[in-house]
C-alpha positions in Angstrom: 9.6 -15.3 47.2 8.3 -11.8 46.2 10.3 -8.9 47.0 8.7 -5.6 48.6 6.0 -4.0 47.0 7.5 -0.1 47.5 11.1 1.4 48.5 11.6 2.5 51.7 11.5 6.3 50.5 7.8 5.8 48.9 6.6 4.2 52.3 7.9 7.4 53.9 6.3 9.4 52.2 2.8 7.1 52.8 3.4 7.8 56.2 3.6 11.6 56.3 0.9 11.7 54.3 -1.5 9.9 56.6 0.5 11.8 59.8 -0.7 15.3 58.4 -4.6 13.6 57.9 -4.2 13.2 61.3 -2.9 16.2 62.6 -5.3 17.9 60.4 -8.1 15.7 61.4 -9.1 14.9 58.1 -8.7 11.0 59.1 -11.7 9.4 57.5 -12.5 6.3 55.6 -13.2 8.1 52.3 -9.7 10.1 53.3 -8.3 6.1 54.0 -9.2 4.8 50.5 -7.8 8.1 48.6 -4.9 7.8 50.5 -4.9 3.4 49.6 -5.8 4.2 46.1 -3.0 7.0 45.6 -0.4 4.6 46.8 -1.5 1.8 45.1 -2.0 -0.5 49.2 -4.9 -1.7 50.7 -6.8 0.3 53.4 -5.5 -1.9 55.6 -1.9 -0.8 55.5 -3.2 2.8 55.9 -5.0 1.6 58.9 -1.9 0.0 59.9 0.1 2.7 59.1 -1.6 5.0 61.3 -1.6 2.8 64.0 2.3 2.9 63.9 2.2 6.4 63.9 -0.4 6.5 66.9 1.8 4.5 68.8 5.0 6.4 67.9 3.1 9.5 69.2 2.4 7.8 72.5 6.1 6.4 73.2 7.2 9.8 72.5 4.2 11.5 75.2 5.7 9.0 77.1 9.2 9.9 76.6 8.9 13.4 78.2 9.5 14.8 81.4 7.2 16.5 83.9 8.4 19.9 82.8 8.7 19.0 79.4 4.8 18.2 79.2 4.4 21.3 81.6 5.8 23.1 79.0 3.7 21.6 76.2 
């Protein structure tokens, strides 16, 4: 059974990568497959990998109080 493909620290550092593309809103396909090709995935993970982020975003949003998102 094959082991995994990149350390944990290497997958963190996918991930922030493709956070800031998003923040900046530089999150397109070409941006995908530089991003795939750098880190030697498939666009797919880095589809996937944004959707996790997406979603952490969101239970975070949801996370906040009235005032907290008031304050925002």
């Amino acid at each position: 059974m094959p082991g995994r493909k990149h350390t944990a620290e290497q997958v963190e550092n996918r991930k922030h990568v493709i956070e800031e593309c998003m923040i900046r809103g530089d999150w397109t396909l070409s941006r995908q497959a530089q991003i795939a090709k750098s880190y030697n995935v498939s666009t797919a993970q880095v589809r996937k990998d944004g959707a996790q982020i997406r979603r952490e975003w969101a239970s975070e949003h949801t996370a906040q109080t009235i005032d907290e998102v008031r304050s925002d």
